[in-house]
C-alpha positions as semicolon CSV with decimal commas, in nm:
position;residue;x (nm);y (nm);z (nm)
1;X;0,000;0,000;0,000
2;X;0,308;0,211;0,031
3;X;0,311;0,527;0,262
4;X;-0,029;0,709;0,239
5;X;-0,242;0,958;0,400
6;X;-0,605;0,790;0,413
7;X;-0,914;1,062;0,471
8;X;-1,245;0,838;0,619
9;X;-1,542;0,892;0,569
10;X;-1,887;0,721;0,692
11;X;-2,168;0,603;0,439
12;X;-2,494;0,424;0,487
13;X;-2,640;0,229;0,185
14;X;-2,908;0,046;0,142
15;X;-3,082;-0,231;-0,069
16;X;-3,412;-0,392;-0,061
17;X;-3,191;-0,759;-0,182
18;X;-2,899;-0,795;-0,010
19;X;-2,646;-0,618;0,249
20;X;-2,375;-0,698;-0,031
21;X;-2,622;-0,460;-0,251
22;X;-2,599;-0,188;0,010
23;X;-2,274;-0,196;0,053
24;X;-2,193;-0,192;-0,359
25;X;-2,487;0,085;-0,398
26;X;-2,303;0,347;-0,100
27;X;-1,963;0,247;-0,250
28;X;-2,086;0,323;-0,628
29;X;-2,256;0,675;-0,478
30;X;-1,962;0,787;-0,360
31;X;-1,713;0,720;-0,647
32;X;-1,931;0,935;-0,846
33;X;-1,785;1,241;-0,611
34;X;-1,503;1,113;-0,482
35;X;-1,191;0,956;-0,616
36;X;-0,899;0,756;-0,500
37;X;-1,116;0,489;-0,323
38;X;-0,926;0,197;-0,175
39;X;-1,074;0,037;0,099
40;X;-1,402;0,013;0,345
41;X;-1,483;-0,146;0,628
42;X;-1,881;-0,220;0,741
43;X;-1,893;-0,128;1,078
44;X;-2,326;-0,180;1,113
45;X;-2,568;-0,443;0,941
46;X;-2,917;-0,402;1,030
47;X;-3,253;-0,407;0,879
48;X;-3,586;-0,401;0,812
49;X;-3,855;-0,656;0,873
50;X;-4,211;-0,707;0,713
51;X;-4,491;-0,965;0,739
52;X;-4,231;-1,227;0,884
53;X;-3,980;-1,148;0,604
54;X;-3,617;-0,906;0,545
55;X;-3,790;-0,648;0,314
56;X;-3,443;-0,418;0,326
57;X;-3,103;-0,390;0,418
58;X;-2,854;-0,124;0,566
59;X;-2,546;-0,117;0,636
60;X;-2,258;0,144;0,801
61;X;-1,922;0,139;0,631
62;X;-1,655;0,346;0,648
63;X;-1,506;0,457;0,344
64;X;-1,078;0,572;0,297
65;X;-0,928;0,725;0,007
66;X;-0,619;0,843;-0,026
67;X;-0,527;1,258;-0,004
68;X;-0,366;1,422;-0,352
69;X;-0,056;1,500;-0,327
């Protein structure tokens, strides 16, 4: 990874068919603004429950890309 400076940020996505989903739908989001994405790390899985069933997903991850030199 060499020697970098990482800025973190936190995301929430969300999916209504898997927490994989979520987490490729907040990672997607956020390339569109931000670049030099290299790692993430889900730090809260939860969701959402209807008529006996997992209707949705969410899940916490923070997000660290690397500073411009």
């Amino acid at each position: 990874m060499g020697e970098h400076v990482y800025k973190i940020v936190e995301l929430a996505g969300s999916s209504d068919k898997s927490y994989e989903e979520a987490i490729r739908n907040a990672v997607a989001k956020a390339a569109q603004t931000i670049h030099n994405l290299r790692w993430f790390e889900v730090t809260e899985t939860r969701g959402h429950i209807d008529k006996g069933q997992v209707a949705h997903w969410q899940v916490v991850l923070k997000v660290g890309f690397t500073l411009d030199d």
